[in-house]
VMD Tcl script that draws the C-alpha trace (Angstrom):
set ca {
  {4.76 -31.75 -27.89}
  {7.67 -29.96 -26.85}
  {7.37 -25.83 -26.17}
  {9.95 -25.48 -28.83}
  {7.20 -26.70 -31.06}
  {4.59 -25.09 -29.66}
  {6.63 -21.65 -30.44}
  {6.19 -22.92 -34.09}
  {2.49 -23.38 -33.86}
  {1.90 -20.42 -32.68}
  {4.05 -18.76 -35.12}
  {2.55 -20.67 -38.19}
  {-1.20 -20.43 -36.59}
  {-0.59 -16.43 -35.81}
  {0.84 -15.81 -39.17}
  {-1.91 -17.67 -40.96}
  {-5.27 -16.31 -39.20}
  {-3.01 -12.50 -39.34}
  {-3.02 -13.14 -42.88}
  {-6.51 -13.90 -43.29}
  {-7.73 -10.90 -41.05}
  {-4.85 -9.16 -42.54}
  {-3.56 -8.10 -39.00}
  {-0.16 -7.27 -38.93}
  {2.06 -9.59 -35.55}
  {3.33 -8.01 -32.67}
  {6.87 -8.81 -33.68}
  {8.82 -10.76 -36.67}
  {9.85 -13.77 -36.38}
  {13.22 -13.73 -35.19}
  {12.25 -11.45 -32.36}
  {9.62 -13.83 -31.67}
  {11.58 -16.64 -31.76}
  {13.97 -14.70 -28.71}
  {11.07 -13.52 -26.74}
  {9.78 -17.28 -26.49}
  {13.30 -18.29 -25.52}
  {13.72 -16.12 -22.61}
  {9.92 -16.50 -21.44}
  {8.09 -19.85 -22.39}
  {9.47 -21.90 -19.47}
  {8.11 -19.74 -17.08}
  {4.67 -19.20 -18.87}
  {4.41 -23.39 -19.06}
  {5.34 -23.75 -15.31}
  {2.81 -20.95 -14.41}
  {-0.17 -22.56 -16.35}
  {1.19 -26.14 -15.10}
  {0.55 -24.94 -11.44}
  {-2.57 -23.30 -12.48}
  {-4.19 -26.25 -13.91}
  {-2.10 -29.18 -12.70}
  {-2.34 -30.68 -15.95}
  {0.88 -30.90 -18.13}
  {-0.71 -31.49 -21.29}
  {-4.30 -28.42 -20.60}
  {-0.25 -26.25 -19.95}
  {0.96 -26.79 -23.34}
  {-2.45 -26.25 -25.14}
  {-2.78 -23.15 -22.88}
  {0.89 -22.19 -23.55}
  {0.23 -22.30 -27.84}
  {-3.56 -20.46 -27.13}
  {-1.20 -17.46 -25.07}
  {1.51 -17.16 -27.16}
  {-1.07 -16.80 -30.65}
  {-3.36 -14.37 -28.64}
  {0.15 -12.55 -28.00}
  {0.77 -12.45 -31.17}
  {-2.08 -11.07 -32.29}
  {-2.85 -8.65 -29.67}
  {-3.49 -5.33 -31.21}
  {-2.02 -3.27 -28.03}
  {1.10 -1.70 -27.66}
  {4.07 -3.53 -25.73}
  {6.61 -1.48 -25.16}
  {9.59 -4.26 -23.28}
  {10.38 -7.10 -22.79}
  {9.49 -6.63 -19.03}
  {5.66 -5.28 -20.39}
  {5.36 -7.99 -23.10}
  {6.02 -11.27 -20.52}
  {3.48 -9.62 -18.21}
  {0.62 -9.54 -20.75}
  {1.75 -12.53 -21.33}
  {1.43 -13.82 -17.73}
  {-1.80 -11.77 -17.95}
  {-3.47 -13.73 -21.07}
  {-2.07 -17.13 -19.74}
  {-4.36 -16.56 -16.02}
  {-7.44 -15.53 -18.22}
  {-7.03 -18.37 -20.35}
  {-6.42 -21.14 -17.08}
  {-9.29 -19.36 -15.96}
  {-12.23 -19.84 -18.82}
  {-10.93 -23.49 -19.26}
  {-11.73 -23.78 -15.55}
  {-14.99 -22.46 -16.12}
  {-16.10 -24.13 -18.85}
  {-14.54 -27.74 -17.25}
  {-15.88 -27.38 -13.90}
  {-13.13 -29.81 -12.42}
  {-10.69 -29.39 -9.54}
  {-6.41 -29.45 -10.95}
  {-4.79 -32.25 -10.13}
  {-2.14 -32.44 -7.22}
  {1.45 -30.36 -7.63}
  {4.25 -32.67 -8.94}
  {7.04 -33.00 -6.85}
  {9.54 -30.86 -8.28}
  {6.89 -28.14 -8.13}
  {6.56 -28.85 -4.54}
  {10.29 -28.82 -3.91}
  {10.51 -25.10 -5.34}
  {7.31 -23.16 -3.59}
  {7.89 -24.99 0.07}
  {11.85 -23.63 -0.58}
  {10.65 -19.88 -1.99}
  {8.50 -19.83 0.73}
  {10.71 -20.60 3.54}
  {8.91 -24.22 4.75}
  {10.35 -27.54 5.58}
  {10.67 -29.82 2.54}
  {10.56 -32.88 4.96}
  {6.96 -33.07 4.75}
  {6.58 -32.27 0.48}
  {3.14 -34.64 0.63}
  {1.78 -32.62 3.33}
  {2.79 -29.50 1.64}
  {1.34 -31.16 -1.76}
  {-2.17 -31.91 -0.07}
  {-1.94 -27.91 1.24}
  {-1.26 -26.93 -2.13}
  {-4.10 -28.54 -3.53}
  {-6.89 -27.66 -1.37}
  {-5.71 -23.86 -2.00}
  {-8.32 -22.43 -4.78}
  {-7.14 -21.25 -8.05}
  {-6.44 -17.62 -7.27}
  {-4.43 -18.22 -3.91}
  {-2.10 -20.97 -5.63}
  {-1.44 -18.50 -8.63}
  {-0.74 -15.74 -6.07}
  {1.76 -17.71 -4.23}
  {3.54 -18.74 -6.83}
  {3.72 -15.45 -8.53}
  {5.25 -14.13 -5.37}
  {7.77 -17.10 -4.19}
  {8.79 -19.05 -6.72}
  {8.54 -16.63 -9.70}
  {9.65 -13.47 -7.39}
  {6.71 -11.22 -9.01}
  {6.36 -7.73 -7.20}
  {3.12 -6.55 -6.03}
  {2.65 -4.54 -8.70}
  {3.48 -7.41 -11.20}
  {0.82 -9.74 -9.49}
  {-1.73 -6.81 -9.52}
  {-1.27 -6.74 -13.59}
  {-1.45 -10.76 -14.21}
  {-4.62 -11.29 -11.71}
  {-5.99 -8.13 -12.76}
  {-6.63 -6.75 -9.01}
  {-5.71 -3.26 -7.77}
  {-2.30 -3.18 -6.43}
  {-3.46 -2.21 -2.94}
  {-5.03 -5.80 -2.69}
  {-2.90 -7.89 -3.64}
  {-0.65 -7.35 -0.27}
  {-4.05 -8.41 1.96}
  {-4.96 -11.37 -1.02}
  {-1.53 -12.32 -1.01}
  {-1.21 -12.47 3.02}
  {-5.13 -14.26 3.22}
  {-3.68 -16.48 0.76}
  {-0.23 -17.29 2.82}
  {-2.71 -17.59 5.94}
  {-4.49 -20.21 4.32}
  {-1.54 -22.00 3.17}
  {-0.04 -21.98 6.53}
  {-3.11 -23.53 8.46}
  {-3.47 -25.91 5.85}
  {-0.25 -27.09 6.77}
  {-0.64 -27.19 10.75}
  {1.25 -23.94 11.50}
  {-0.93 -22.15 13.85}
  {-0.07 -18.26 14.33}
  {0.15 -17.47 10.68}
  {2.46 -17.32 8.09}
  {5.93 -15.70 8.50}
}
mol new
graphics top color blue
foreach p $ca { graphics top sphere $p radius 0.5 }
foreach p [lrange $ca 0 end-1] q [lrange $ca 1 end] { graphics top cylinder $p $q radius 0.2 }
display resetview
């Protein structure tokens, strides 16, 4: 399935249970159709690295978009829609790690390529950096990729992981810590 046609499930699935619950959508279609343009790439990637599972990314991806769709709270931007977005997509990777019980599978490559090069590390040892990526729990991987390879502010990350701004500089730095030993830097991360 291509995210192009997940936007349409969504769509048809949203409009069809709205229908039934007679729930009016967050937006028309058209506007829809735009919004999943500019943001479903990013929302795919994120689940992707939360789950490590391409195909658990695009189910997820469909399940975030519909509960978008239907969400009955007001969104006021574009900037405030693609973080509820980012928002439902973490509590979603999150209950289907829950109910599954099961570790993500390693980081592909590419992935690899673009958090070693947000974050500042060598890409001359990507499996190394691929093993540290994968012993890093759910919570720390999401938190560094919010922050280096999606460029997320503190107060952005606060709103997706649903933590108090104030922590998510000390998560965010335990996190980096972590990733740094994991990778045989000694002294911390930069």
């Amino acid at each position: 399935m291509t995210i192009r046609d997940a936007s349409s499930l969504a769509l048809d699935l949203a409009a069809a249970r709205a229908v039934e619950a007679d729930v009016p959508l967050q937006m028309d279609e058209d506007a829809f159709r735009g919004f999943y343009d500019r943001t479903s790439r990013q929302v795919w990637a994120y689940l992707h690295r939360l789950t490590g599972d391409p195909h658990a990314a695009d189910d997820l991806l469909q399940e975030t978009y519909y509960r978008f769709l239907k969400a009955t709270v007001r969104l006021e931007s574009d900037e405030h829609r693609r973080h509820y977005l980012f928002r439902v997509a973490t509590n979603l990777a999150n209950d289907r790690f829950r109910r599954r019980r099961v570790r993500p599978v390693e980081v592909a490559g590419d992935d690899i390529d673009t958090i070693a090069s947000a974050a500042g590390e060598s890409l001359d040892g990507t499996l190394h950096v691929s093993q540290a990526l994968a012993k890093l729990g759910r919570r720390e991987r999401a938190m560094i990729w919010l922050a280096y390879a999606h460029g997320s502010s503190h107060e952005e990350i606060a709103r997706v992981m649903g933590v108090r701004t104030g922590s998510v500089k000390t998560l965010l730095l335990r996190a980096r810590r972590k990733f740094a030993t994991l990778l045989g830097r000694h002294g911390g991360a930069s």
